[in-house]
C-alpha positions as CSV (number, residue, x, y, z in Angstrom):
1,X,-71.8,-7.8,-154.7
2,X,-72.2,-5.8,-151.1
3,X,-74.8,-7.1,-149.0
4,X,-77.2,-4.2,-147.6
5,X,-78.3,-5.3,-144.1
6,X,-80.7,-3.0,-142.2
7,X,-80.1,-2.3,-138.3
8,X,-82.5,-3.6,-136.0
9,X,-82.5,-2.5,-132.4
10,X,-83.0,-4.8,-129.3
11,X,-84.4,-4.2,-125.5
12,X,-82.4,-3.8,-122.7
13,X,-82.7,-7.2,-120.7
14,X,-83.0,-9.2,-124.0
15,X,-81.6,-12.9,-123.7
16,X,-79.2,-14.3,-126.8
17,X,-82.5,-16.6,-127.5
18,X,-84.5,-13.9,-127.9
19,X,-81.9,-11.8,-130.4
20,X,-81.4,-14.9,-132.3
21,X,-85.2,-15.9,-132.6
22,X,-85.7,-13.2,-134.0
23,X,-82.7,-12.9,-136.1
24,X,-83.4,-16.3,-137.7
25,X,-86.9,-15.1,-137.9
26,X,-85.9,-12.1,-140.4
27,X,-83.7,-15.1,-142.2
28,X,-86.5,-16.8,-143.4
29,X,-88.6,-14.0,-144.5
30,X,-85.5,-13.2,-146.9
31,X,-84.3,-10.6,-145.2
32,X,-80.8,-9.5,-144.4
33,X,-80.7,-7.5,-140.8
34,X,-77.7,-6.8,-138.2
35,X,-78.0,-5.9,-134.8
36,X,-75.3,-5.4,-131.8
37,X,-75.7,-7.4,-128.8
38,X,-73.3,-6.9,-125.7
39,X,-71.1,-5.8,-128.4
40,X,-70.9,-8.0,-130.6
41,X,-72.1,-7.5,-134.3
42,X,-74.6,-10.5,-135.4
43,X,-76.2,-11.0,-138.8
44,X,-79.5,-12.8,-140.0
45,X,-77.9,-15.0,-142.9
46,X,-75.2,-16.2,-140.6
47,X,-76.5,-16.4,-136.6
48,X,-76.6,-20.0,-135.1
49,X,-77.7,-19.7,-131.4
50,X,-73.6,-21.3,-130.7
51,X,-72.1,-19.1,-132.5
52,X,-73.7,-16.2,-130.8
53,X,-72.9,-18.2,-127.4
54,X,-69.8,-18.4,-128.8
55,X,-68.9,-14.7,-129.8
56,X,-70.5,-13.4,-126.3
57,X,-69.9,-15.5,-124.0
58,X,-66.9,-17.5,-124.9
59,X,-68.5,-20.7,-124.6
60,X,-71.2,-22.3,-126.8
61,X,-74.5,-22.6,-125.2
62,X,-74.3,-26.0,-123.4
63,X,-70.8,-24.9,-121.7
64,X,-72.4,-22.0,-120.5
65,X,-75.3,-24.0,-118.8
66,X,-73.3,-26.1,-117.7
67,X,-71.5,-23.2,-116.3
68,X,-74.2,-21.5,-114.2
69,X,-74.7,-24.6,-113.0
């Protein structure tokens, strides 16, 4: 069975925490969204906030503190 995910739109000058709040927030209503971010194509049933590090940055999201740092 295909999963129908609706398309949700984001800001300009949205942070990852922001995309995946609300992401995870749409999760536990039961419902299935996607959005792009920088690119990359995230989804409500699946998004951890590392694995969206992950897919755009190249780093999870301690590495990439501990990289601006």
């Amino acid at each position: 069975m295909d999963k129908k995910y609706n398309h949700v739109e984001f800001l300009p000058g949205s942070t990852i925490e922001q995309v995946v709040n609300e992401l995870l927030s749409y999760r536990e209503k039961g419902k299935l969204v996607v959005a792009k971010f920088n690119g990359v194509t995230l989804y409500s049933d699946t998004v951890t906030l590392d694995l969206a590090y992950r897919e755009i940055t190249g780093k999870t999201k301690t590495e990439f503190d501990e990289y601006l740092r």
